[in-house]
C-alpha positions as CSV (number, residue, x, y, z in Angstrom):
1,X,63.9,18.3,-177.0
2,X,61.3,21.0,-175.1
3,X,63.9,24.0,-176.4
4,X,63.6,22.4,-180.0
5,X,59.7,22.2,-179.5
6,X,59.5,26.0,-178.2
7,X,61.5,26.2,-181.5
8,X,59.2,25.4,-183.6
9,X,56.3,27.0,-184.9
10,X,52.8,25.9,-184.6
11,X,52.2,23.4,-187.8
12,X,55.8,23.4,-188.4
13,X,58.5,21.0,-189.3
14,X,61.3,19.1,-187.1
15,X,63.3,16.5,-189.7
16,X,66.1,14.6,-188.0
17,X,68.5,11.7,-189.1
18,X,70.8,9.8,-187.0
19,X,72.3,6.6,-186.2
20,X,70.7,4.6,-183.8
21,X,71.2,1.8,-181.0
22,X,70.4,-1.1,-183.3
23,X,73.5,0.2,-185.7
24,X,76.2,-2.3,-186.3
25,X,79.1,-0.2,-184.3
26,X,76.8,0.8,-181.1
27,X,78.8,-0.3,-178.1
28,X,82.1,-0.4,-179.9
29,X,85.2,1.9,-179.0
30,X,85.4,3.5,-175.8
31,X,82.4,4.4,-173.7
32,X,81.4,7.7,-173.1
33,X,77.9,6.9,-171.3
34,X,74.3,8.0,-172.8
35,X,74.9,5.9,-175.8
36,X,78.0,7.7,-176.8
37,X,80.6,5.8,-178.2
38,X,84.8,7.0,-179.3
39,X,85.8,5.2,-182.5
40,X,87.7,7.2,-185.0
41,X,85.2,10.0,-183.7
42,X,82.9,10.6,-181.0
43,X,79.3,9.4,-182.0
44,X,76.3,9.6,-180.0
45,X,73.3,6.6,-181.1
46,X,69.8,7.2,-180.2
47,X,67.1,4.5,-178.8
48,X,64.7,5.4,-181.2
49,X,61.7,4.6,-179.3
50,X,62.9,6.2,-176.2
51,X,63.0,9.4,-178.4
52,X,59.6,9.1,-180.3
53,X,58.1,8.8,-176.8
54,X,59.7,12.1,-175.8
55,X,58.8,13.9,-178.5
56,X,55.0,12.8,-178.4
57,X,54.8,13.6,-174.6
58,X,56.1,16.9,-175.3
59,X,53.2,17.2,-178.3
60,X,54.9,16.4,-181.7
61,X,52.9,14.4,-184.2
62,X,54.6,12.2,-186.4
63,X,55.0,12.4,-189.9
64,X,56.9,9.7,-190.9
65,X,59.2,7.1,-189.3
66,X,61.6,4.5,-190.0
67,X,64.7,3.2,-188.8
68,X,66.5,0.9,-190.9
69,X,69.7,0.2,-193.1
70,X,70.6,1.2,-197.1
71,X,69.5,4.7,-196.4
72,X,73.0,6.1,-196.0
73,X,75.4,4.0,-197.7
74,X,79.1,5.2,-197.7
75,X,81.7,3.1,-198.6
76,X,81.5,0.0,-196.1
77,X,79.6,2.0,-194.1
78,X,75.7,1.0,-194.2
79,X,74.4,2.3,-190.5
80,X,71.4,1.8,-189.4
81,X,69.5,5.0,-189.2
82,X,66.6,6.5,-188.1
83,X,64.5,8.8,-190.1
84,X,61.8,10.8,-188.6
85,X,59.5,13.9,-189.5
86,X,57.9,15.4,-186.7
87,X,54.9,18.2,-186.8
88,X,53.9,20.6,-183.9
């Protein structure tokens, strides 16, 4: 995260999505450590408030936040996801 901070410009814009620890599959398939995870491919889940707390030490504001379910649907696939708009 402090290379993706340099990254961004002053007032600008960092938007991520991903799957986090509280999604249904987290801790299934094989183990890769640091949250990562083998099932049909290799997925990496993010503690959420683990991240936010790196991101505001390193100065990020946030924008917006929320980490829930029905935000990315697919099939019978509803993972739990975390949305998050950050601001330098």
């Amino acid at each position: 995260m402090p290379n993706v901070y340099a990254g961004v410009n002053d007032g600008g814009l960092f938007c991520i999505e991903v799957r986090t620890t509280k999604d249904p599959i987290f801790g299934k398939g094989e183990n890769c450590g640091d949250n990562t995870f083998i099932t049909d491919h290799r997925r990496r889940f993010i503690d959420s408030q683990v991240f936010i707390k790196q991101c505001l030490a390193l100065g990020f504001k946030i924008l917006y936040f929320t980490e829930e379910n029905n935000l990315s649907v697919h099939k019978n696939d509803n993972p739990v996801l975390m949305r998050l708009i950050l601001q330098k």
